[in-house]
C-alpha positions in Angstrom: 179.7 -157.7 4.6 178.3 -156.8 1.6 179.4 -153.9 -0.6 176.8 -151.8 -0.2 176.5 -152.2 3.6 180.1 -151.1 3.6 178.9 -147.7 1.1 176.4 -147.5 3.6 178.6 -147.4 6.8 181.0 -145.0 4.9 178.1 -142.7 4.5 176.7 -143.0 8.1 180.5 -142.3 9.2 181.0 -139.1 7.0 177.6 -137.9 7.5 177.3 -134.0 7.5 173.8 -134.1 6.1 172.2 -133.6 9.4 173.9 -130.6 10.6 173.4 -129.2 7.0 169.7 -129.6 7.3 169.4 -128.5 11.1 171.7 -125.4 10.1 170.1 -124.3 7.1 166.7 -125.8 7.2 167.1 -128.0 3.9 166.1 -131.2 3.4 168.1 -134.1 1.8 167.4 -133.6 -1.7 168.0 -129.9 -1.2 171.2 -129.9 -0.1 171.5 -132.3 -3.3 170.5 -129.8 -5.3 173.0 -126.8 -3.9 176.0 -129.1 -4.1 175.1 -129.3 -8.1 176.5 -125.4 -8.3 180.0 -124.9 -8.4 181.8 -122.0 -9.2 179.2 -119.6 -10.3 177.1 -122.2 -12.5 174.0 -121.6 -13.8 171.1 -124.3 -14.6 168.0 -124.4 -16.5 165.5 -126.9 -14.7 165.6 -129.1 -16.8 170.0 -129.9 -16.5 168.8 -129.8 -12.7 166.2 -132.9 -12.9 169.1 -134.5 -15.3 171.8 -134.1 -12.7 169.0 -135.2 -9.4 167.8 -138.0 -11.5 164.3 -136.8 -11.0 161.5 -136.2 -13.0 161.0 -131.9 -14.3 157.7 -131.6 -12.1 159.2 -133.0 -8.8 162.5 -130.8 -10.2 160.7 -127.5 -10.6 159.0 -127.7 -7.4 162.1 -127.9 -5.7 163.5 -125.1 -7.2 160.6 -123.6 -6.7 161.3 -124.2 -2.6 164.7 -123.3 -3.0 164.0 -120.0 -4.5 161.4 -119.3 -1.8 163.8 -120.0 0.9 166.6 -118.0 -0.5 169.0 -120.2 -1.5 168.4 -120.4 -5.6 167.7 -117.5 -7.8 165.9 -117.7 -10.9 165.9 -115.7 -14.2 163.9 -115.4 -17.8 166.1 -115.7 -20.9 166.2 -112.4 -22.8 166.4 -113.9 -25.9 164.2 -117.3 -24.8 161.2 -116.5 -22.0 160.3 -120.3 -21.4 163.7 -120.6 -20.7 164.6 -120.3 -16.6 168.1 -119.7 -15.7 168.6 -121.0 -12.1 172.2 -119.9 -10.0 172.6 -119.9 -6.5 172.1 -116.6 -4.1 174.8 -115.2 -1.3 172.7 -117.3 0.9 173.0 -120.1 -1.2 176.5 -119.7 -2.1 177.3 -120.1 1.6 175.4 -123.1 2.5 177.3 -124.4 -0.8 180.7 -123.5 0.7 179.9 -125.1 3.9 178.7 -127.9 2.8 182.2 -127.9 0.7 184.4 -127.4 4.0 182.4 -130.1 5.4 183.3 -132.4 2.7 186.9 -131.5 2.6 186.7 -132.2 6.4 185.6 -135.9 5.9 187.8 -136.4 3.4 190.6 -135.2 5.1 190.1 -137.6 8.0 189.9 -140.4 5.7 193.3 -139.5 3.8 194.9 -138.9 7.4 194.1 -142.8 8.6 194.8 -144.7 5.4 198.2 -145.0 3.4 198.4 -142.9 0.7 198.2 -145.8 -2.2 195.0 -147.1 -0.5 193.4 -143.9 -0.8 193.7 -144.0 -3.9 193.0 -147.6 -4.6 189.7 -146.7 -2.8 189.0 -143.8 -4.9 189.7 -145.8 -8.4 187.4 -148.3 -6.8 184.6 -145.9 -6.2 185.2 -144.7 -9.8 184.6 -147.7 -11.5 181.9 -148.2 -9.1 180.0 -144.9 -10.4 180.8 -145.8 -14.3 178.6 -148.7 -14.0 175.2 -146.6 -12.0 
């Protein structure tokens, strides 16, 4: 099997995306875009295209569907007006920490079935993986 039929598999297994999206109407790329905040982070649109990998149009307009649905807030620079600060909302804050539990629940399951050094061998894998995308 090739490798990234076996990433894909993984992803199939662990896949929380669909209960995300059902539970708090978001698509794919939206639930991308909350799991970018951590910890109180705030974002200008452009460190969000960066981080998504996508171009500042299609970024902005998914802010701007975020903000609309409640999960982003967004706010003018005092000492910069072009500049848009972008942090999540309480309701955003909790999709992120579900989507967090959820994540901590896969991973979990995964520690709890392999042997602790092939966890980790795994996880330097996938990090070597990443440093070459």
């Amino acid at each position: 099997m090739r490798m990234i039929d076996r990433i894909m598999k993984i992803k199939s297994k662990c896949n929380f995306e669909e209960e995300i999206s059902e539970a708090f109407d978001l698509t794919g790329r939206e639930i991308s875009c909350i799991c970018c905040f951590n910890n109180g982070l705030v974002f200008s649109s452009r460190d969000m295209a960066g981080m998504l990998g996508l171009s500042a149009s299609r970024a902005s307009r998914l802010i701007t569907r975020l903000v609309e649905k409640g999960y982003l807030e967004e706010a003018v620079d005092k000492g910069d007006r072009r500049f848009l600060s972008i942090s999540l909302s309480k309701k955003g804050q909790e999709c992120h920490d579900k989507i967090e539990h959820m994540k901590d629940l896969c991973e979990e399951e995964l520690k709890n079935k392999l042997k602790p050094e092939d966890f980790q061998a795994i996880g330097r894998g996938l990090d070597a993986l990443m440093g070459i995308l």
